[in-house]
N, C-alpha and C positions, 0 to 999 in steps of 0.2 A: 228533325232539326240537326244539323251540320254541328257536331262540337265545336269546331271551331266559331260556332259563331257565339256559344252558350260561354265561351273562354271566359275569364275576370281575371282580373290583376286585385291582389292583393298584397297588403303591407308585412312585413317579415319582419319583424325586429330579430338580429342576430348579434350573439357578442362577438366579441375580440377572438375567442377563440373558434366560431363559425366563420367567421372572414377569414382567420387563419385554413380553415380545410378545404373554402370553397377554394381559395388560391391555389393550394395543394391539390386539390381537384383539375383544375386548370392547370396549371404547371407538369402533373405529374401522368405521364402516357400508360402506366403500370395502375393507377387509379381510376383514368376515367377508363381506363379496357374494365377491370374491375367494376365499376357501373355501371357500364356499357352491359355487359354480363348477366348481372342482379337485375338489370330494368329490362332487359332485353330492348333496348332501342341505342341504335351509335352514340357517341358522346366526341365528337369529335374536338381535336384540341381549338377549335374555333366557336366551338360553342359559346352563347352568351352566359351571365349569370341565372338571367332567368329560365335557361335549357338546363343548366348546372343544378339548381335549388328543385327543378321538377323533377330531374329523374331523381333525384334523391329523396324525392314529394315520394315520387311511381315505389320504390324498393321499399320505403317507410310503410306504405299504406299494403304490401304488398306483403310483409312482414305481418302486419297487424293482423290481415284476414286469414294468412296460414296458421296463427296463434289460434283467431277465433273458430276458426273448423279445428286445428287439432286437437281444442279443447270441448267440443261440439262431439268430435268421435270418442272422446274419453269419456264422456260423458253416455252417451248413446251404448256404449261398449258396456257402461257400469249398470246403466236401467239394463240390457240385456242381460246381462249376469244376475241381475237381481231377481228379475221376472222369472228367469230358470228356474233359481233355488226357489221363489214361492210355489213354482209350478210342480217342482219332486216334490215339495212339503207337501203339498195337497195328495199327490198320490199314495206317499206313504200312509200305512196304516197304523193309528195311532197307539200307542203301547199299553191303553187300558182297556184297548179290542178286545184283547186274547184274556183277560180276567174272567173269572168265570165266577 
């Protein structure tokens, strides 16, 4: 199926100060390069609101999944480390061996 066809519009409540940055978003060429950038797709200054609020939907969610893998390999890094150290404990020989 064609994304564009699976699209939906959705309702956004935004305050005074989100109306203030999409403006700023629109108005400022040094910003939407900045977007443009993070989302990797153009932003051109003719874009509508709803091009505006999605690429900053794309950087948002784009944000969220590098958080969740970088804490996915922090994670995976710590069971590694873990399993190691249980794995020399087992080798070592235990210090009531040599008791006689």
């Amino acid at each position: 199926m064609d994304p564009a066809e699976r699209a939906t519009r959705k309702s956004l409540p935004l305050s005074s100060s989100d109306v203030d940055h999409l403006a700023m978003l629109r108005a400022s060429a040094a910003h939407r390069e900045a977007l443009s950038d993070l989302s990797g797709s153009a932003v051109p200054e003719s874009s509508s609101e709803a091009a505006l609020l999605h690429a900053v939907w794309e950087v948002g969610m784009k944000a969220v999944q590098d958080r969740v893998e970088e804490e996915g390999y922090a994670q995976m890094a710590e069971d590694r480390d873990t399993s190691r150290r249980k794995a020399v404990a087992r080798r070592r020989r235990p210090p009531w061996a040599d008791d006689e």
